[in-house]
Backbone as JSON, one array per atom type, in Angstrom:
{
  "sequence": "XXXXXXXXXXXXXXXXXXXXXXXXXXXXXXXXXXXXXXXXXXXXXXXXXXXXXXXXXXXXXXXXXXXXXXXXXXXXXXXXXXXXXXXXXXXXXXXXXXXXXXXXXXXXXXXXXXXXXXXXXXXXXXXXXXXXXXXXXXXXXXXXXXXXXXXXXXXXXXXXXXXXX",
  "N": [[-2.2, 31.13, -26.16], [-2.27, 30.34, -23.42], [-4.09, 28.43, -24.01], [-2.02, 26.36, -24.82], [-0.29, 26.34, -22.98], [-1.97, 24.78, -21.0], [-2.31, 22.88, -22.4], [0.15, 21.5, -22.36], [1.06, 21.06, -19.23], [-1.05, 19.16, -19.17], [-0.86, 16.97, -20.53], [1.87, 16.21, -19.66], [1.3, 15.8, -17.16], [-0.18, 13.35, -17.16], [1.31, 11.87, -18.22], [3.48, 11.57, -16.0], [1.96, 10.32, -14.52], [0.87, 8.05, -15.56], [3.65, 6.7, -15.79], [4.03, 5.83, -13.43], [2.16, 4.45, -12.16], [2.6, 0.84, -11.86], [2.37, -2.35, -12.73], [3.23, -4.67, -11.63], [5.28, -6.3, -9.16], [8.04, -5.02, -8.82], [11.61, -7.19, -9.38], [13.33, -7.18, -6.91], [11.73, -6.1, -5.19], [9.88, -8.69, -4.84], [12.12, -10.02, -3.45], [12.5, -9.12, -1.15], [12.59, -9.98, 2.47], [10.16, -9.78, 5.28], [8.9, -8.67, 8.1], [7.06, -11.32, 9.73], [4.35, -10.98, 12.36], [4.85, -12.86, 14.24], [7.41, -13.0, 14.61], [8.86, -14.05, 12.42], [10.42, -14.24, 9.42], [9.35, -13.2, 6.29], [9.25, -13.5, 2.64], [8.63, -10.77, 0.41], [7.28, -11.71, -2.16], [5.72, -14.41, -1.36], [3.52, -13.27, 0.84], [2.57, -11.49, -1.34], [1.99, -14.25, -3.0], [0.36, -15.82, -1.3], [-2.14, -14.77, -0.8], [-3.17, -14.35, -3.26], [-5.97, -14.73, -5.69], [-7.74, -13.2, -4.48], [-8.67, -9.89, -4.15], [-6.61, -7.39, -3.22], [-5.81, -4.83, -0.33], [-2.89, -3.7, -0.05], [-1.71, -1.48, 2.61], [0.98, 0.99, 3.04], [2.65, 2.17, 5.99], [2.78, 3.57, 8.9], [3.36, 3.7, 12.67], [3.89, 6.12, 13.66], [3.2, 7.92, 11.91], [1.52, 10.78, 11.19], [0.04, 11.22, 8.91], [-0.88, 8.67, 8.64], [-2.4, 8.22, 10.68], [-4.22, 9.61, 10.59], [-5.86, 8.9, 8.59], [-6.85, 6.51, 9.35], [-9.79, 6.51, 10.3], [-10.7, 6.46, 7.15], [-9.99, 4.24, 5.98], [-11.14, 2.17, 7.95], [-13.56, 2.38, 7.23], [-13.35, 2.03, 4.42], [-12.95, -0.75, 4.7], [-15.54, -1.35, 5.92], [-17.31, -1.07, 4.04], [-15.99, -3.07, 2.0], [-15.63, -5.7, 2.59], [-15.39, -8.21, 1.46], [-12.09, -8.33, 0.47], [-8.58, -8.84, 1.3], [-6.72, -7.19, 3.49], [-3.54, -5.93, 3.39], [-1.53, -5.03, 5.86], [2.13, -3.17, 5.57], [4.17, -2.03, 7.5], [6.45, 0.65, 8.39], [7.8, 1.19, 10.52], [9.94, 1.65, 13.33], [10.49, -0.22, 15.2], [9.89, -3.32, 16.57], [8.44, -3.08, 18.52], [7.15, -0.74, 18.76], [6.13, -0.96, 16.18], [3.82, -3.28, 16.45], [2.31, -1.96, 19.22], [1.23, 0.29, 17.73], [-0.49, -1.3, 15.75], [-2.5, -2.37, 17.74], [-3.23, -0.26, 19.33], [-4.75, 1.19, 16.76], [-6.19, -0.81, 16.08], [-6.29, -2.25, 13.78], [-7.37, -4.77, 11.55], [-6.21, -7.43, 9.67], [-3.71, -8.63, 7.68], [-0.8, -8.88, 8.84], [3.08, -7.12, 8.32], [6.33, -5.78, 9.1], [8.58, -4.01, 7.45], [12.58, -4.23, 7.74], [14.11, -2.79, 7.25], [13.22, 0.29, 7.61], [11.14, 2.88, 5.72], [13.12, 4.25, 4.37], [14.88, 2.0, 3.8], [15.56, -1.33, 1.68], [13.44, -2.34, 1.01], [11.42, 0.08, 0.74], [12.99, 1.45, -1.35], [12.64, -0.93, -3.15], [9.63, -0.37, -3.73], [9.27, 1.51, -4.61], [8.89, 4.0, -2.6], [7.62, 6.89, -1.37], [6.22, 8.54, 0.28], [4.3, 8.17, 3.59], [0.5, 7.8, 4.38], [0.65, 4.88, 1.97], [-1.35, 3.05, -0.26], [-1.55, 0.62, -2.74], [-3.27, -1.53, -5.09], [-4.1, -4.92, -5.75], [-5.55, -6.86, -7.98], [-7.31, -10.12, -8.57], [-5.88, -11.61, -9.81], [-3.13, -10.9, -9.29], [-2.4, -8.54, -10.67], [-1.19, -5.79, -10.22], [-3.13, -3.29, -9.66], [-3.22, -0.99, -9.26], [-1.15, 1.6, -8.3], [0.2, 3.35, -6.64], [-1.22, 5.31, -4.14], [-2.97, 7.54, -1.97], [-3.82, 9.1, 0.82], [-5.63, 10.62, -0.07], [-7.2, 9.5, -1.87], [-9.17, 7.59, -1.04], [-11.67, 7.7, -2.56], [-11.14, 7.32, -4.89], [-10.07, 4.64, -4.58], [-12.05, 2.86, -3.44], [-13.7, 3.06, -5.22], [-12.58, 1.35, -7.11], [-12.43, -1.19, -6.19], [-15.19, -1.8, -6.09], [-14.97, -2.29, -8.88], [-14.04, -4.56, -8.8], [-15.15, -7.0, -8.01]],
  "CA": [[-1.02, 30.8, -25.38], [-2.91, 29.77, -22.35], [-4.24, 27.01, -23.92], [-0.85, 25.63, -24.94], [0.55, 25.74, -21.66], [-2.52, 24.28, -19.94], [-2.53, 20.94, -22.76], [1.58, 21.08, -21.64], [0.42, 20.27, -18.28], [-2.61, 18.12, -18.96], [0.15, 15.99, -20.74], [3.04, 16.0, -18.31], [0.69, 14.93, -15.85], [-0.43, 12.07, -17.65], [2.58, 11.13, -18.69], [4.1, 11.03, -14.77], [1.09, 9.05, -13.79], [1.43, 6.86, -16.22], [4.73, 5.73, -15.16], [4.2, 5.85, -11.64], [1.45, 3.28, -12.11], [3.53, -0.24, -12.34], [1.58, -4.14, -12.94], [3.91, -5.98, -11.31], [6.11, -5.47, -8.02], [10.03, -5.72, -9.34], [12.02, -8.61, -7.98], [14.09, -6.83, -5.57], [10.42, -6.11, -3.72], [9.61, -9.69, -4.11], [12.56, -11.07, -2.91], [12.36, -8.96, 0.19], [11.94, -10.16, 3.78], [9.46, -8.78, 5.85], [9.08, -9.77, 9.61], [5.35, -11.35, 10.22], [3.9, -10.66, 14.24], [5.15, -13.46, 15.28], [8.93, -12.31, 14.63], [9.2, -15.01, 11.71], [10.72, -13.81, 8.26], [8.0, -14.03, 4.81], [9.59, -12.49, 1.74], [7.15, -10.34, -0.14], [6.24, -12.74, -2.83], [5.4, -15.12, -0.73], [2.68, -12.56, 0.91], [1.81, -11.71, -2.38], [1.13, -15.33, -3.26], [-0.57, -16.17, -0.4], [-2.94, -13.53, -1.64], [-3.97, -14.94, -4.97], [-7.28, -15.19, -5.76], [-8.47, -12.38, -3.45], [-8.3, -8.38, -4.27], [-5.87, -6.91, -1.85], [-5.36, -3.25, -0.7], [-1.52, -3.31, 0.86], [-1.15, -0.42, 3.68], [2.25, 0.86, 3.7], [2.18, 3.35, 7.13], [3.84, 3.37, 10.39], [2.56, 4.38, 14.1], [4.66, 7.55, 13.74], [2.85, 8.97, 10.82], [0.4, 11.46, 11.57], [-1.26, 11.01, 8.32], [-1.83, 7.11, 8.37], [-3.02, 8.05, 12.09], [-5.44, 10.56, 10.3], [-6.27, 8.15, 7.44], [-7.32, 5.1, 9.88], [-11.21, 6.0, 9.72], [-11.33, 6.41, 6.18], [-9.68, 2.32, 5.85], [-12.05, 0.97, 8.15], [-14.99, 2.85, 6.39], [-13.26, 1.05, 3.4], [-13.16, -2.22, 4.99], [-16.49, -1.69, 6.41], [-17.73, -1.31, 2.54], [-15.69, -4.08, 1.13], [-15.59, -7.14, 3.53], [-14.76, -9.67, 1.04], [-11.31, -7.79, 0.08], [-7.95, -8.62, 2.12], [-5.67, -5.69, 3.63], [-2.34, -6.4, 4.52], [-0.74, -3.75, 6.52], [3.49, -3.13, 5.77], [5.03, -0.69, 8.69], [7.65, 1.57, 8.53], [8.03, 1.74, 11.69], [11.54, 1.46, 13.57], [11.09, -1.51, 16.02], [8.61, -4.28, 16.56], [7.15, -2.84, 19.81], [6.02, 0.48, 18.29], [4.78, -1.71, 15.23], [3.13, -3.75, 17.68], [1.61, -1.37, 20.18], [0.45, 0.79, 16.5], [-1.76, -2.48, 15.39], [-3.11, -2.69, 19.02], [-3.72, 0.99, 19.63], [-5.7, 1.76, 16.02], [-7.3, -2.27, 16.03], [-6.29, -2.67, 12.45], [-7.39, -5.92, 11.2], [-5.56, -7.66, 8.19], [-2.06, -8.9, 7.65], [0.66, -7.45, 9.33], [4.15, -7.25, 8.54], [7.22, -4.77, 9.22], [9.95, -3.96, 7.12], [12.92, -4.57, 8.37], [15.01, -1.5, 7.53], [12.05, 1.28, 7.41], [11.02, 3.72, 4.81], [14.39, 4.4, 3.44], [15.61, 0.74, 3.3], [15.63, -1.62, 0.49], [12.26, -2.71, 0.66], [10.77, 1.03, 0.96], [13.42, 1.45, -2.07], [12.36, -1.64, -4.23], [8.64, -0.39, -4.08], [9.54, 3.34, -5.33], [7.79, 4.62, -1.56], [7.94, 8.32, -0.85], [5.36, 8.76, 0.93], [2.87, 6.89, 3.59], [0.56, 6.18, 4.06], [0.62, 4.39, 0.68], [-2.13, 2.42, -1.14], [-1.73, -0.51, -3.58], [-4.16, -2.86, -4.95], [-4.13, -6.08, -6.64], [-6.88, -8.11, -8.23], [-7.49, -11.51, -7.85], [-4.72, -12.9, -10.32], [-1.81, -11.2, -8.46], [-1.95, -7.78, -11.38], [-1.47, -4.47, -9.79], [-4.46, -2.54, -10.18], [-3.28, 0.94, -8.28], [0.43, 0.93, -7.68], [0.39, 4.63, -5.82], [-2.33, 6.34, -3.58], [-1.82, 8.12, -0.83], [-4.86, 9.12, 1.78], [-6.59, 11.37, -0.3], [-7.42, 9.27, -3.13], [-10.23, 6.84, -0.99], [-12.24, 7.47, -3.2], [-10.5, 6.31, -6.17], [-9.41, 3.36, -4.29], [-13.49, 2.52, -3.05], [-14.05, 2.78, -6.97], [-11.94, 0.74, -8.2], [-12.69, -2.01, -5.24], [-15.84, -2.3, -6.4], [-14.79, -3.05, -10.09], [-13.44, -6.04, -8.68], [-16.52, -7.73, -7.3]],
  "C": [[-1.43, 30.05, -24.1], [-3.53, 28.48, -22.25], [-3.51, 26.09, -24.05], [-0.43, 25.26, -23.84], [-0.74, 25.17, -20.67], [-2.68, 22.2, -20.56], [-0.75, 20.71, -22.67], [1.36, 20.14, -20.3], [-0.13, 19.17, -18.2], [-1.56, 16.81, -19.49], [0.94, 15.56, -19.88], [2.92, 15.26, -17.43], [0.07, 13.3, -16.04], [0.35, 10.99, -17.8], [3.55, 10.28, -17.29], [3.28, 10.51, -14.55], [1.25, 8.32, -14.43], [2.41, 5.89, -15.54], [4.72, 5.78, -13.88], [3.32, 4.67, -11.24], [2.15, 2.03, -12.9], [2.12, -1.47, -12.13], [2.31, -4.5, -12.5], [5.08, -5.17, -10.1], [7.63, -5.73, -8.74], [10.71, -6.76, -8.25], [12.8, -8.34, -7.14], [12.73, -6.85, -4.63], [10.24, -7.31, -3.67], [10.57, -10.16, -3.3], [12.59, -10.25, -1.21], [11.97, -9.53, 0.92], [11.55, -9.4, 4.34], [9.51, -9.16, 7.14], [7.51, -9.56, 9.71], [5.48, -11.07, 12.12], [4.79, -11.17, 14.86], [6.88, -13.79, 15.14], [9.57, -13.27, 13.44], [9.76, -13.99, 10.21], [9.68, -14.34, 7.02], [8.65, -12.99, 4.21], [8.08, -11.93, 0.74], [6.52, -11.08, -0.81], [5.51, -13.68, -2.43], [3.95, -14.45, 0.34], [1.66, -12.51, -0.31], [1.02, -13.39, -3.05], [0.08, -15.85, -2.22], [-2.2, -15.77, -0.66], [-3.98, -13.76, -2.89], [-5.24, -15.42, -4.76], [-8.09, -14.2, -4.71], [-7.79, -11.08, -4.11], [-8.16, -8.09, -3.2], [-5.53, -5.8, -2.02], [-4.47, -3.5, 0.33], [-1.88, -1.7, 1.43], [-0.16, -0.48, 3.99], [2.38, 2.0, 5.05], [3.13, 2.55, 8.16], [3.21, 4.14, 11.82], [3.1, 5.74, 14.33], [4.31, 8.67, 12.97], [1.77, 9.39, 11.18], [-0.67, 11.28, 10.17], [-1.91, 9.7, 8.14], [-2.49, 6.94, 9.95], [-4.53, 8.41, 11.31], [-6.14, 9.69, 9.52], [-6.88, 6.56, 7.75], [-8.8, 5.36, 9.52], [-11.73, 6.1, 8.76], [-11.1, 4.97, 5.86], [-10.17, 2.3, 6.43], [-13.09, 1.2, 7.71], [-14.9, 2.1, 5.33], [-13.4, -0.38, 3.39], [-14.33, -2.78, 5.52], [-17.22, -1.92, 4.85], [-17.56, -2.57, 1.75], [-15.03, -4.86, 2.04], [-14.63, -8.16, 2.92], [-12.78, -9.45, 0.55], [-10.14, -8.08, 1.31], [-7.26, -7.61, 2.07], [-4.67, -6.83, 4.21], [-1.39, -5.0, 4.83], [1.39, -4.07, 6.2], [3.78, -1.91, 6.34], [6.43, -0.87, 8.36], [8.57, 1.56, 10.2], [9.47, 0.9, 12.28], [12.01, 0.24, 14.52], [9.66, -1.97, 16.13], [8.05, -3.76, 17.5], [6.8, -1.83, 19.19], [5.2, 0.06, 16.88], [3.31, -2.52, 15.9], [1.87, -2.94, 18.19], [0.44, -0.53, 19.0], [-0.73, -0.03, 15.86], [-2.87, -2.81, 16.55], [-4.07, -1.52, 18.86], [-5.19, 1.28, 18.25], [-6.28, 0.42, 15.71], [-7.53, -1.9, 14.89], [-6.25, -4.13, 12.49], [-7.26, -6.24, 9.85], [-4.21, -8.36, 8.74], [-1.09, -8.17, 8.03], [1.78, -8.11, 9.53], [5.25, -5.52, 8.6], [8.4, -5.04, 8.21], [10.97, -3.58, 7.79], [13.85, -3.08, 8.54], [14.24, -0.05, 6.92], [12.15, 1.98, 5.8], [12.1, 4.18, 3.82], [15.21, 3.28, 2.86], [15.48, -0.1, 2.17], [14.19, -1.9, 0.22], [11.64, -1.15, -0.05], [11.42, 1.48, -0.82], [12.17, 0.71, -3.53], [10.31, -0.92, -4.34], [8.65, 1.21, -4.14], [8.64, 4.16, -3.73], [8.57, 5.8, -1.35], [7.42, 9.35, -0.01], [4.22, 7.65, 1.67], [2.14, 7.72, 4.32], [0.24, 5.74, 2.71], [0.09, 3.44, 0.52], [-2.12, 1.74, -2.13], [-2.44, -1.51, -3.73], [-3.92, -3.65, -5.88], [-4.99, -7.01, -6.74], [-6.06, -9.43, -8.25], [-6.35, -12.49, -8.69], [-3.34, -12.02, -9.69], [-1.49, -9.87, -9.32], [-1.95, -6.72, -9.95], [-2.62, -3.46, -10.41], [-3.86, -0.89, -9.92], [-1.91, 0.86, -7.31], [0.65, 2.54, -6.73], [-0.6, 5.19, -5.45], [-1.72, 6.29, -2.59], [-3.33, 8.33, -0.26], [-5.86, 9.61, 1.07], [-7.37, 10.8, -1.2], [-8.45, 7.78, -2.62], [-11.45, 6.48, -1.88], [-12.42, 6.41, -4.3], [-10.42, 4.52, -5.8], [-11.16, 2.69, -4.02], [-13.94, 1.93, -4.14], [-13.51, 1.77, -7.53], [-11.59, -0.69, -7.58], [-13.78, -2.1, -5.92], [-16.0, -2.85, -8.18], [-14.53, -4.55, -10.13], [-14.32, -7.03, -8.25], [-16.99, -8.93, -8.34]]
}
């Protein structure tokens, strides 16, 4: 009996990761606008294309979250590892000066944009987010490699950075 209900599980769990891991962003996320630094509008695809031809680990987080505070020196340990790899940072966060002052304060370097109507809005929507800070990568033709991590899963994400080399 014990082993039944532990290959129940072992399934279940497979089964929700499975679908939780997506190839491709849906076109409500691309067609989103984001706001770059310099207060200009770039809809996601347009990020994403920019992108092409480079393995990118998106950071979705916000200056308010205690765990993408906590989770800064494991990303630059990652970025100290894998150089050739762009980040582009997307904040949650509720107005451009605390996005702002958040890119200053933890001297994240990468791409940075804000969504416009935070964590609950359509963007945060179109990319199933339920949590940040949140981890997505995409190799060099534009697939999704790793459509959900969350802080704990550096590892995974380190690993599967250097597949891409």
């Amino acid at each position: 009996m014990k082993n039944i209900f532990l290959s129940i599980i072992v399934i279940m769990s497979s089964i929700s990761c499975t679908t939780a891991q997506k190839t491709t962003f849906s076109d409500a996320a691309l067609k989103e606008n984001l706001i770059a630094v310099d207060g200009s509008e770039v809809a996601f695809a347009d990020i994403v294309n920019q992108n092409k031809g480079k393995t990118v680990v998106i950071e979705v987080w916000a200056s308010w979250c205690s765990d993408c505070v906590k989770a800064m020196p494991k990303l630059k340990a990652l970025q100290a590892a894998n150089p050739d790899v762009s980040y582009v940072f997307l904040s949650m966060d509720k107005t451009a000066e605390k996005w702002k002052l958040g890119i200053e304060k933890h001297e994240l370097k990468g791409q940075h944009y804000l969504a416009k109507d935070g964590m609950k809005g359509a963007f945060g929507a179109a990319i199933d987010l339920d949590w940040i800070p949140r981890y997505i990568l995409i190799d060099k033709t534009g697939k999704i490699i790793l459509y959900r991590a969350i802080e704990t899963d550096f590892e995974k994400i380190n690993a599967l950075l250097k597949t891409q080399k």
